[in-house]
mmCIF file as Biopython writes it, N, C-alpha, C and O atoms, coordinates in Angstrom:
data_model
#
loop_
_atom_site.group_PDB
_atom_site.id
_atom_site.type_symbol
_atom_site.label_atom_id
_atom_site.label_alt_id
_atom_site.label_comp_id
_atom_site.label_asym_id
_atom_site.label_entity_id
_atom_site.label_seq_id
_atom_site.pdbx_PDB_ins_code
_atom_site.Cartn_x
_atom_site.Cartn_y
_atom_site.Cartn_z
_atom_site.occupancy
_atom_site.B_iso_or_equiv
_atom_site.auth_seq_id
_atom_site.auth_asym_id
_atom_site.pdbx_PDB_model_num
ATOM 1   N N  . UNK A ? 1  ? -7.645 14.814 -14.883 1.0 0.0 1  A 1 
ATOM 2   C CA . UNK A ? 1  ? -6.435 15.132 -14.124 1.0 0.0 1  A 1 
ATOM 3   C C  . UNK A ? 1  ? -5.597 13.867 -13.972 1.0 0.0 1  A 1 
ATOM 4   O O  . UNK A ? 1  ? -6.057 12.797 -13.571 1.0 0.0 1  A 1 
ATOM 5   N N  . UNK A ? 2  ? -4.160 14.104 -14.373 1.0 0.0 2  A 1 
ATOM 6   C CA . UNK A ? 2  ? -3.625 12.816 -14.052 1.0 0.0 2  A 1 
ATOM 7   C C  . UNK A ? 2  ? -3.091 12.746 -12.580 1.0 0.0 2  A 1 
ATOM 8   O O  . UNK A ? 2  ? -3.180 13.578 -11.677 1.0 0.0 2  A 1 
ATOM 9   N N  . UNK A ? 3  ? -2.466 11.413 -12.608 1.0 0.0 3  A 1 
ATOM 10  C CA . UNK A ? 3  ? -1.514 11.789 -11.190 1.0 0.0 3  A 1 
ATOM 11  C C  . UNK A ? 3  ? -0.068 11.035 -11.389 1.0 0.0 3  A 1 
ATOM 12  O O  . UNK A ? 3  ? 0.262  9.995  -10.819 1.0 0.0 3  A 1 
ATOM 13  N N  . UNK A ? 4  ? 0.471  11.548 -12.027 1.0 0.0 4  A 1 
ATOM 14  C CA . UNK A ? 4  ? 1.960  11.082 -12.162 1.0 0.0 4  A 1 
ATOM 15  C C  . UNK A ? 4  ? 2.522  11.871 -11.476 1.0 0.0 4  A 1 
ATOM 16  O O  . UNK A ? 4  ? 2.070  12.947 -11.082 1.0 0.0 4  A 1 
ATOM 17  N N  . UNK A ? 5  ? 3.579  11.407 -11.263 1.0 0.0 5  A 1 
ATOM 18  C CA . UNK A ? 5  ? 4.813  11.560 -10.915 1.0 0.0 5  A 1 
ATOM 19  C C  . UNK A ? 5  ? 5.304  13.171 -11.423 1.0 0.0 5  A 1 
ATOM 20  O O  . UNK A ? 5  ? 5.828  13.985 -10.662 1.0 0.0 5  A 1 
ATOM 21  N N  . UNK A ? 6  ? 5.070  13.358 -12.556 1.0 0.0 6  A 1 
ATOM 22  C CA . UNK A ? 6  ? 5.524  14.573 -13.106 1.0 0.0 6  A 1 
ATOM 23  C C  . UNK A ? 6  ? 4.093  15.239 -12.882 1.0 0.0 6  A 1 
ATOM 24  O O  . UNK A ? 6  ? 4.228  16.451 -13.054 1.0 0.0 6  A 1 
ATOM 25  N N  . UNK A ? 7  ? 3.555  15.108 -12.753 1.0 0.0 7  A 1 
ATOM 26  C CA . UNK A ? 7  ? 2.569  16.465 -12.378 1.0 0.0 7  A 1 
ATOM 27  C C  . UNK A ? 7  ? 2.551  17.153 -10.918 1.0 0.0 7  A 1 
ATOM 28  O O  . UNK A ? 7  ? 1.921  18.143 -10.547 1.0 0.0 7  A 1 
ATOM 29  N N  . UNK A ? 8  ? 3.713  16.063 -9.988  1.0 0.0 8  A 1 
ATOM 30  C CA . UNK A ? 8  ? 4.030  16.999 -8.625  1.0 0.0 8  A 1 
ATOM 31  C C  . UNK A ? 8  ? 5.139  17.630 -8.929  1.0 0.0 8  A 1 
ATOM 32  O O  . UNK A ? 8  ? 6.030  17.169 -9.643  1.0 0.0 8  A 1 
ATOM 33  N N  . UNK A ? 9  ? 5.130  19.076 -8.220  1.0 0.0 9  A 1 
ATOM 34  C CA . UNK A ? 9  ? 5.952  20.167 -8.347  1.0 0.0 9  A 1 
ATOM 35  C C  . UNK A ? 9  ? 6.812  20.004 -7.006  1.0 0.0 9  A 1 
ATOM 36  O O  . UNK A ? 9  ? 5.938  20.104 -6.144  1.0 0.0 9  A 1 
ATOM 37  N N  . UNK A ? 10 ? 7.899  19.830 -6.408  1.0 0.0 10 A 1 
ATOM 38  C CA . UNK A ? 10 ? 8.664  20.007 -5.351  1.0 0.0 10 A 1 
ATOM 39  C C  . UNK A ? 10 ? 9.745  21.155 -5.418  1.0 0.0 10 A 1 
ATOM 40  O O  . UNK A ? 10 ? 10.237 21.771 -6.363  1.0 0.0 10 A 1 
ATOM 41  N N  . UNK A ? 11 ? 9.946  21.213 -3.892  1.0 0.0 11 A 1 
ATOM 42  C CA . UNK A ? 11 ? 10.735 22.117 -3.851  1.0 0.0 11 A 1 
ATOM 43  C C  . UNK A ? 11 ? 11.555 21.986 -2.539  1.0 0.0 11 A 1 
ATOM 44  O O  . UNK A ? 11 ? 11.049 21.778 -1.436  1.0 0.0 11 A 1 
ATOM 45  N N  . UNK A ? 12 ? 12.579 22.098 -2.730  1.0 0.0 12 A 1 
ATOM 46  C CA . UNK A ? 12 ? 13.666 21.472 -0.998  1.0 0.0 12 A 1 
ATOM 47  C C  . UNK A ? 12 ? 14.121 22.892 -0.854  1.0 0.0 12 A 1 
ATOM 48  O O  . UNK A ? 12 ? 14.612 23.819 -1.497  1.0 0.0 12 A 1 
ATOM 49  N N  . UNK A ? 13 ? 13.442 22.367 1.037   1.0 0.0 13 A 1 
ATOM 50  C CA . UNK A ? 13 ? 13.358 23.506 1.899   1.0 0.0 13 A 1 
ATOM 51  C C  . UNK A ? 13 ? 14.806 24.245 2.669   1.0 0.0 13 A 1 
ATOM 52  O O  . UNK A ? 13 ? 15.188 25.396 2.883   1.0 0.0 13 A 1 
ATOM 53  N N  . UNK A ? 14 ? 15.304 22.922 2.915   1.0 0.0 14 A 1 
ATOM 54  C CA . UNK A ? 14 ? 16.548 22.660 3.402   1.0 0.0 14 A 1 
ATOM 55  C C  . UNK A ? 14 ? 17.897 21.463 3.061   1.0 0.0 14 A 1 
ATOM 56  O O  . UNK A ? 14 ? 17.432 20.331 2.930   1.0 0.0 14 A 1 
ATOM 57  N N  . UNK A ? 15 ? 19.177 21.515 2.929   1.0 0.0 15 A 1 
ATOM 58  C CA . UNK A ? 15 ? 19.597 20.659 2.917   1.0 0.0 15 A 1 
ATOM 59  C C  . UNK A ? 15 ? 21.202 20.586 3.554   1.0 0.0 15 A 1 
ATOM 60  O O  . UNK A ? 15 ? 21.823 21.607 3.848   1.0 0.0 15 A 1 
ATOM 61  N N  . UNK A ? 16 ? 21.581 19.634 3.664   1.0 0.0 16 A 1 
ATOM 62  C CA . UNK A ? 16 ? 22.609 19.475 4.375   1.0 0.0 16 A 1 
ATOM 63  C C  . UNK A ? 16 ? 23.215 18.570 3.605   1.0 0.0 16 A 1 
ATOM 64  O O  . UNK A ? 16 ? 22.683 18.153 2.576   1.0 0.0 16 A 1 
ATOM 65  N N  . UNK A ? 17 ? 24.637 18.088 4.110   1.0 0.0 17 A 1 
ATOM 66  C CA . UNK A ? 17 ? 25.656 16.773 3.317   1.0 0.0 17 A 1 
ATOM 67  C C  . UNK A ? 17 ? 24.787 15.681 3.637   1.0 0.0 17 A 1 
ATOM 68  O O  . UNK A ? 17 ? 24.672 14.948 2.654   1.0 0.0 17 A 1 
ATOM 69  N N  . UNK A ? 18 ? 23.791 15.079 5.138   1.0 0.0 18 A 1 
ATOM 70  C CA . UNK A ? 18 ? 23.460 13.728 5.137   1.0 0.0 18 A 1 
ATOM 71  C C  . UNK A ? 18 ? 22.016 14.206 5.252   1.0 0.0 18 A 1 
ATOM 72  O O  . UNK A ? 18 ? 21.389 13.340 5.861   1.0 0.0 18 A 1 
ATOM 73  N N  . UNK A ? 19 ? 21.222 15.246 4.912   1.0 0.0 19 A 1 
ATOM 74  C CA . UNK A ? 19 ? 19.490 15.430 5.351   1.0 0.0 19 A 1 
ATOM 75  C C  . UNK A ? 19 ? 19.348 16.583 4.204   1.0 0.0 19 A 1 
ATOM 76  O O  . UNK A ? 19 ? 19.980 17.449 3.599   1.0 0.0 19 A 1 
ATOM 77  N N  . UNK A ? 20 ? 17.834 15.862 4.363   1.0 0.0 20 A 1 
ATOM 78  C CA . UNK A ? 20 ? 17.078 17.010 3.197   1.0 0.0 20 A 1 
ATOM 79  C C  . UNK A ? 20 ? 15.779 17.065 3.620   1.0 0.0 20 A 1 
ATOM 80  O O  . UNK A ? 20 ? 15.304 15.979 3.953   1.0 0.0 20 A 1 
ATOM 81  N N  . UNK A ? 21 ? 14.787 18.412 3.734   1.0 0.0 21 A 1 
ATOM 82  C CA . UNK A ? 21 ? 14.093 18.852 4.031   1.0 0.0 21 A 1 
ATOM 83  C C  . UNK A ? 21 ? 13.007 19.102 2.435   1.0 0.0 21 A 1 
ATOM 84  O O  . UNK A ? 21 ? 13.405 19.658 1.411   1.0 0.0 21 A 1 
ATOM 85  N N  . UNK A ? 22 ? 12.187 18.753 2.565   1.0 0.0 22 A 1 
ATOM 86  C CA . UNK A ? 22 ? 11.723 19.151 0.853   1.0 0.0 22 A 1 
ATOM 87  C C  . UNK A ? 22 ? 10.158 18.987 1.163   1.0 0.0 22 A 1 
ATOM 88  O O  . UNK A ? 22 ? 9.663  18.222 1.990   1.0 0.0 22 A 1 
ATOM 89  N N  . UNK A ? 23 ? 9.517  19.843 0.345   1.0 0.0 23 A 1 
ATOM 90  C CA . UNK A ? 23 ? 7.930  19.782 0.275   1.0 0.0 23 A 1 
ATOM 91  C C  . UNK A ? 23 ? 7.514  19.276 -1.502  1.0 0.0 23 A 1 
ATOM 92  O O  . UNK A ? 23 ? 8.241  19.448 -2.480  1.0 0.0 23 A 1 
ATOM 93  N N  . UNK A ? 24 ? 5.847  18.496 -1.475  1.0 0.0 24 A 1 
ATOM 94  C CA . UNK A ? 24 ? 5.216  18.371 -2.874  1.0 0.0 24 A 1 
ATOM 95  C C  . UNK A ? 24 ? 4.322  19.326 -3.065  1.0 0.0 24 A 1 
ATOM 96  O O  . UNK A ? 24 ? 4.238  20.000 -2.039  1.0 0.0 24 A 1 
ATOM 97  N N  . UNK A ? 25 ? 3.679  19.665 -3.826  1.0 0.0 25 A 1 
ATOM 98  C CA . UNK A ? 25 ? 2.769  19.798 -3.981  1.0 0.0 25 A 1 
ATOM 99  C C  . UNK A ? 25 ? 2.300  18.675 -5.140  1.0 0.0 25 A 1 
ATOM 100 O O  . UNK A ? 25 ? 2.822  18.453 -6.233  1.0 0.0 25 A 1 
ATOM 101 N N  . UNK A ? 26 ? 0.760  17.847 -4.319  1.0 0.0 26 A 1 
ATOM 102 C CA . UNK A ? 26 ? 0.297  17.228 -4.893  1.0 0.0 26 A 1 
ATOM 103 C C  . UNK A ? 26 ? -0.717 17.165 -5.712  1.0 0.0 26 A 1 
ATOM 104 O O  . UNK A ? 26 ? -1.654 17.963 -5.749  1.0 0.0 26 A 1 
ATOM 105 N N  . UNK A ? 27 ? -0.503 15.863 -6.642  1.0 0.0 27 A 1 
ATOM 106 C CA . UNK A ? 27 ? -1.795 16.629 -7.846  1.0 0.0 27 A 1 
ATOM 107 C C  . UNK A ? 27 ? -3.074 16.878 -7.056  1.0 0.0 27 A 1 
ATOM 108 O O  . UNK A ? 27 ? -3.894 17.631 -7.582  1.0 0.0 27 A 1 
ATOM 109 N N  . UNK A ? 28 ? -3.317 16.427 -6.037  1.0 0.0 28 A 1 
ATOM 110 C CA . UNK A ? 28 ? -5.384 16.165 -5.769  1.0 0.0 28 A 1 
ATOM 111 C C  . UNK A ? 28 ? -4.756 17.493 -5.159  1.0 0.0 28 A 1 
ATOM 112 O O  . UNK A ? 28 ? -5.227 16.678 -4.366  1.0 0.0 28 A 1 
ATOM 113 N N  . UNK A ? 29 ? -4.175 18.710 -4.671  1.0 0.0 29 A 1 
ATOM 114 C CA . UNK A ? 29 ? -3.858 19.936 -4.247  1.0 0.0 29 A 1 
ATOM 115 C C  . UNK A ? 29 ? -3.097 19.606 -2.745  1.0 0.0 29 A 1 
ATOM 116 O O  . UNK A ? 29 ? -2.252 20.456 -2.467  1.0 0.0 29 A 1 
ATOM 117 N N  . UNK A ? 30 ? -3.225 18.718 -1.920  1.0 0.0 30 A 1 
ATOM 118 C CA . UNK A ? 30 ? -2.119 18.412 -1.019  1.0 0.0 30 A 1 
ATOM 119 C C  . UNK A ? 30 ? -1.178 19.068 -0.851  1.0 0.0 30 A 1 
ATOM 120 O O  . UNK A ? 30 ? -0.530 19.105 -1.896  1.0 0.0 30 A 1 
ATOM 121 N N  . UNK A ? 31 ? -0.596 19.797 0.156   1.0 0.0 31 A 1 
ATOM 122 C CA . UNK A ? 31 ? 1.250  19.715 0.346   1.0 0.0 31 A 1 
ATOM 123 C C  . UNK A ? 31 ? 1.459  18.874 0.977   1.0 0.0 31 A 1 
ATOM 124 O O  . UNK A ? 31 ? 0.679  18.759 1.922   1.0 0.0 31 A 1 
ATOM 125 N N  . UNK A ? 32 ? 2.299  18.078 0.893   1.0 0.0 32 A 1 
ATOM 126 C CA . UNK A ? 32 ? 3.204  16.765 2.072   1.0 0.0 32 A 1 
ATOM 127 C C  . UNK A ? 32 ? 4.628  17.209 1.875   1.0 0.0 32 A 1 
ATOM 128 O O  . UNK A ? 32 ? 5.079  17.391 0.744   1.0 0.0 32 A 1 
ATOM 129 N N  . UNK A ? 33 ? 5.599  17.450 3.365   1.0 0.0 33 A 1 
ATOM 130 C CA . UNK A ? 33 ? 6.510  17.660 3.203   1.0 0.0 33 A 1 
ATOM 131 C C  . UNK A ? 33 ? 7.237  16.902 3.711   1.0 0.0 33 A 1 
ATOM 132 O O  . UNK A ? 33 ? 6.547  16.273 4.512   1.0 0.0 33 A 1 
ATOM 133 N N  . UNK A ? 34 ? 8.313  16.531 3.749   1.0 0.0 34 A 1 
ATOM 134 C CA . UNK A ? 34 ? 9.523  15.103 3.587   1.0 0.0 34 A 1 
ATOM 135 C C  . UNK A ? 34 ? 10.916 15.405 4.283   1.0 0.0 34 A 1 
ATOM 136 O O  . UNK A ? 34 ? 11.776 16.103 3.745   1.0 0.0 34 A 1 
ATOM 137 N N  . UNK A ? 35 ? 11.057 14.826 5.507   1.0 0.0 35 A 1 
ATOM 138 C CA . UNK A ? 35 ? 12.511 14.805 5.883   1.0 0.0 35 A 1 
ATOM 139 C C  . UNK A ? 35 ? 13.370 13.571 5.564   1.0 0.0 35 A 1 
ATOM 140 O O  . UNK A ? 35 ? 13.272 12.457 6.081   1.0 0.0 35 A 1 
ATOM 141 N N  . UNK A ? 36 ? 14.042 13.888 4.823   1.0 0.0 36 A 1 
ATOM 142 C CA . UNK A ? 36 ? 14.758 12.265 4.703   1.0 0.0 36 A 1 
ATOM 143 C C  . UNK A ? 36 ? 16.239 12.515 5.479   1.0 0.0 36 A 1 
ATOM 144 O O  . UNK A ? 36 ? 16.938 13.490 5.202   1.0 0.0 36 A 1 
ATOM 145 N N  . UNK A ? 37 ? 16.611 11.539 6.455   1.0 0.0 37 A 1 
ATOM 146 C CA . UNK A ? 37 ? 17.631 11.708 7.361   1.0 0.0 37 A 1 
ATOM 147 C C  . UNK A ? 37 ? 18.421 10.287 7.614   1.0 0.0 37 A 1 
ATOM 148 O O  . UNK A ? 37 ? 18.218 9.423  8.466   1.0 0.0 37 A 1 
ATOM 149 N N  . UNK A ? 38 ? 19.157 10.346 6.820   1.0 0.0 38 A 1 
ATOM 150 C CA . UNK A ? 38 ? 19.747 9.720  6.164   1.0 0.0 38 A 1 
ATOM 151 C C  . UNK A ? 38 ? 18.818 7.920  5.872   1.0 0.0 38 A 1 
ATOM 152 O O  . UNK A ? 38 ? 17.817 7.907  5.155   1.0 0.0 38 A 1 
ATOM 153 N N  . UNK A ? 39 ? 19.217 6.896  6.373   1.0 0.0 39 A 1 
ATOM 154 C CA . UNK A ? 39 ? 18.364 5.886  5.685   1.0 0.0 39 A 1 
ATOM 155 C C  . UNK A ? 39 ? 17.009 6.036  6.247   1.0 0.0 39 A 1 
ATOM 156 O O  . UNK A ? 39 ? 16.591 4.882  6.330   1.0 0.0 39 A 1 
ATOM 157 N N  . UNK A ? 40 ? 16.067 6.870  6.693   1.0 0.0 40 A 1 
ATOM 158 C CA . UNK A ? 40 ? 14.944 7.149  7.276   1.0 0.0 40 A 1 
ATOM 159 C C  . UNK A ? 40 ? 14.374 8.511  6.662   1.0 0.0 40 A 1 
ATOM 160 O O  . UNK A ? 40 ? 14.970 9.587  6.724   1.0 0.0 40 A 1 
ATOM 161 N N  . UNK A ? 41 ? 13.166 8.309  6.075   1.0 0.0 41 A 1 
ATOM 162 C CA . UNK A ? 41 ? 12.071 9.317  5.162   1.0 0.0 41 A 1 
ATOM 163 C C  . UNK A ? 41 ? 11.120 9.746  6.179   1.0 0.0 41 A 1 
ATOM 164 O O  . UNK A ? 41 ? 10.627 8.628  6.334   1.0 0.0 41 A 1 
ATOM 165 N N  . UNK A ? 42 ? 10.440 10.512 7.033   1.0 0.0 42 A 1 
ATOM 166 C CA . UNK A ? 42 ? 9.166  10.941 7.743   1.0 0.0 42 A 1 
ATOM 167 C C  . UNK A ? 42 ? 8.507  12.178 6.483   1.0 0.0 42 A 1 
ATOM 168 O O  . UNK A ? 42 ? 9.055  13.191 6.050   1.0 0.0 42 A 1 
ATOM 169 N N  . UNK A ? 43 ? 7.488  11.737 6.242   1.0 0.0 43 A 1 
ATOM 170 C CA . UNK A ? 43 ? 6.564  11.910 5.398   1.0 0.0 43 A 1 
ATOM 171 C C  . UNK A ? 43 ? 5.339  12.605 6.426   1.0 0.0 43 A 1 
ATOM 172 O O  . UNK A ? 43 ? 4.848  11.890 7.300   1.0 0.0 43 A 1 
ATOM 173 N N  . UNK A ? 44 ? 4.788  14.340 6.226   1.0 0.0 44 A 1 
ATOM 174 C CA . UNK A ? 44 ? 3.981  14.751 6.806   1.0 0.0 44 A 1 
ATOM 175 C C  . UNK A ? 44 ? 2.746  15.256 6.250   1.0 0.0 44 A 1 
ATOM 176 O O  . UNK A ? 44 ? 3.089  15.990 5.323   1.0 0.0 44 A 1 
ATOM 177 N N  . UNK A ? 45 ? 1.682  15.243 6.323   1.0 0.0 45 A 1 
ATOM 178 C CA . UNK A ? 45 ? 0.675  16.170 6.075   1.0 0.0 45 A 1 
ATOM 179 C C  . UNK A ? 45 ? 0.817  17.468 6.412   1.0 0.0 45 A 1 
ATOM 180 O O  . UNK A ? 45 ? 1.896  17.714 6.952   1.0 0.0 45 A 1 
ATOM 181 N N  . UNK A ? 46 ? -0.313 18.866 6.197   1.0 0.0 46 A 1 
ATOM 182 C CA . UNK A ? 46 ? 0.870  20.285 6.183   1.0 0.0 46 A 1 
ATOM 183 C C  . UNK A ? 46 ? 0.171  19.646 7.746   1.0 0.0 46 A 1 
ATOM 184 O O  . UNK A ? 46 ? 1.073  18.880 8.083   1.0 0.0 46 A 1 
ATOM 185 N N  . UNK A ? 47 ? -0.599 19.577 8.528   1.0 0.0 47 A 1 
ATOM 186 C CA . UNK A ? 47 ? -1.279 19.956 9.990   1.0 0.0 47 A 1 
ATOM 187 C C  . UNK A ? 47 ? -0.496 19.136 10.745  1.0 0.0 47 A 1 
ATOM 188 O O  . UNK A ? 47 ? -0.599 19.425 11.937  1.0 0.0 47 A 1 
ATOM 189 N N  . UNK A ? 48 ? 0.431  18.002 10.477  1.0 0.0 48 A 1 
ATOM 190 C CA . UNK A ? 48 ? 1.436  17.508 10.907  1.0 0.0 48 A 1 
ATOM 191 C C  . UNK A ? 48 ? 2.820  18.209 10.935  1.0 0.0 48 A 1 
ATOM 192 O O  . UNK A ? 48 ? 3.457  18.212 11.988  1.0 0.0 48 A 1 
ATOM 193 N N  . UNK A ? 49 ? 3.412  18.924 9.593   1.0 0.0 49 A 1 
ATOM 194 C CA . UNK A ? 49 ? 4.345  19.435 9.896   1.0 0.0 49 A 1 
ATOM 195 C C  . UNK A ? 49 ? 4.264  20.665 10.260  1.0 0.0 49 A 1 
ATOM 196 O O  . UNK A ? 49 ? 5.341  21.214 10.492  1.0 0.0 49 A 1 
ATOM 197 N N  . UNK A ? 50 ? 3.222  21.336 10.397  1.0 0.0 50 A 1 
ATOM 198 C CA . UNK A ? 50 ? 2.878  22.640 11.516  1.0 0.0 50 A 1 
ATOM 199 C C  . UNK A ? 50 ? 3.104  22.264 12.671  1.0 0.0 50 A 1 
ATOM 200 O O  . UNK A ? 50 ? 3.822  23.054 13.282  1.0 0.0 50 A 1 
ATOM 201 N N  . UNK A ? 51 ? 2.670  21.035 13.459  1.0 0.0 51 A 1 
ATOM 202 C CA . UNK A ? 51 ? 3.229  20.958 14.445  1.0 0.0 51 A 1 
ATOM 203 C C  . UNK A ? 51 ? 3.901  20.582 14.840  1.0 0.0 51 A 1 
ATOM 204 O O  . UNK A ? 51 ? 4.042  20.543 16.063  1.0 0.0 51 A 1 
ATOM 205 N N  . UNK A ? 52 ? 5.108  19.838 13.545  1.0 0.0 52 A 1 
ATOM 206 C CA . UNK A ? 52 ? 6.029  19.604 14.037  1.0 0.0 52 A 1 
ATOM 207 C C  . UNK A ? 52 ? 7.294  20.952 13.908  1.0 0.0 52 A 1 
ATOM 208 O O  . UNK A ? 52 ? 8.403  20.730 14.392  1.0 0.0 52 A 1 
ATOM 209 N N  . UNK A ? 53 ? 7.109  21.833 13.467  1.0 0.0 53 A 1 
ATOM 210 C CA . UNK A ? 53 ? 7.523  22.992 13.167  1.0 0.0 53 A 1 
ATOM 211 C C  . UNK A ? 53 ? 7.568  23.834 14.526  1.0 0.0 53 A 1 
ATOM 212 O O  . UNK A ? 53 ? 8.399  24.734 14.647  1.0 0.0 53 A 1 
ATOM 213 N N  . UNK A ? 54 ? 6.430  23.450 15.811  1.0 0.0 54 A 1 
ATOM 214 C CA . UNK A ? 54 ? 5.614  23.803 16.983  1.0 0.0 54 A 1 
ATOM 215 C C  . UNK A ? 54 ? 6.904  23.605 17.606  1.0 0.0 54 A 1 
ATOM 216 O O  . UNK A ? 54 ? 7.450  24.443 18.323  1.0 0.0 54 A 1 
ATOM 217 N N  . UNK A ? 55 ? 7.395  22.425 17.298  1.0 0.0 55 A 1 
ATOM 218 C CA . UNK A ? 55 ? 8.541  21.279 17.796  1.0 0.0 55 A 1 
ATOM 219 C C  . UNK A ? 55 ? 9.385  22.016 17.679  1.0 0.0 55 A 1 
ATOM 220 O O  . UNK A ? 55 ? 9.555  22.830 18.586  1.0 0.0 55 A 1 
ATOM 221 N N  . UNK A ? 56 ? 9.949  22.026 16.925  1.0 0.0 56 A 1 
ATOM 222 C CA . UNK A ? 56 ? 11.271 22.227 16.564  1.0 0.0 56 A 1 
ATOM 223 C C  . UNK A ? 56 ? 11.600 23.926 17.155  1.0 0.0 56 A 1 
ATOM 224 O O  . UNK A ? 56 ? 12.553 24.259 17.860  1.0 0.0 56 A 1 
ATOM 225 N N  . UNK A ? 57 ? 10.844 24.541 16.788  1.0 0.0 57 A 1 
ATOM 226 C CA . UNK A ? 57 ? 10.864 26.082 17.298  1.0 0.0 57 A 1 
ATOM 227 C C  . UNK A ? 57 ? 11.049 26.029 19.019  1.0 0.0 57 A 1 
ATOM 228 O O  . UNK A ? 57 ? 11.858 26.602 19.749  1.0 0.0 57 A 1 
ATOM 229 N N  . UNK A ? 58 ? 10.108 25.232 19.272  1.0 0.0 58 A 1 
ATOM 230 C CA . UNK A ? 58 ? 10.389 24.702 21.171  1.0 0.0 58 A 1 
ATOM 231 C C  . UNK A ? 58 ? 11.722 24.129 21.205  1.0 0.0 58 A 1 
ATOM 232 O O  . UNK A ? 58 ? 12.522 24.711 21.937  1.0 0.0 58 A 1 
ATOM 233 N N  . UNK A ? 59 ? 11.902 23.681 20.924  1.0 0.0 59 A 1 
ATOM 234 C CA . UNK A ? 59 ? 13.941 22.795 20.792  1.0 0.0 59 A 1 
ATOM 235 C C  . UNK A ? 59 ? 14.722 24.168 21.475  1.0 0.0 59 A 1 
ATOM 236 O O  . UNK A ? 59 ? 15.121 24.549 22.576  1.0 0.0 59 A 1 
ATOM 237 N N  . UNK A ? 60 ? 14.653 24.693 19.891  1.0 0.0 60 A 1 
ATOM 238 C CA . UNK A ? 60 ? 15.479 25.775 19.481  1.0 0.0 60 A 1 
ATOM 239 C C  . UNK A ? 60 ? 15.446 26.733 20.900  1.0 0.0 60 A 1 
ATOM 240 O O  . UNK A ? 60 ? 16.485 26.978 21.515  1.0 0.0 60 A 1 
ATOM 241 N N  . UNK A ? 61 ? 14.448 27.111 21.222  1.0 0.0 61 A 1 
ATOM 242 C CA . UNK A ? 61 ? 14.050 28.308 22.271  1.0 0.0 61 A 1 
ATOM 243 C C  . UNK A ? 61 ? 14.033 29.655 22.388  1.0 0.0 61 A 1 
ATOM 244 O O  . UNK A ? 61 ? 13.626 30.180 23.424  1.0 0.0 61 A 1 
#
């Protein structure tokens, strides 16, 4: 199994003019999903962005 670069599959969840929302799937089977907002990347594991999802749904109300 390799692990390049091209053997992750992505897919953006969300996007806007200055933010993007996007998930990998990684080669070892991983998802990590990615907010990049504007010069700042937060990089999650899925059990991280489940709860940050916890978050955001609480915001919202």
């Amino acid at each position: 199994m390799s692990n390049s670069p091209d053997d992750m599959n992505t897919t953006t969840l969300a996007e806007t003019d200055n933010y993007i929302a996007w998930k990998a799937d990684e080669p070892d089977g991983e998802t990590t999903y990615h907010l990049e907002l504007s010069a700042v990347t937060v990089h999650f594991f899925q059990e991280e962005w489940d709860e940050f999802m916890q978050l955001v749904k609480a915001i919202k109300g």
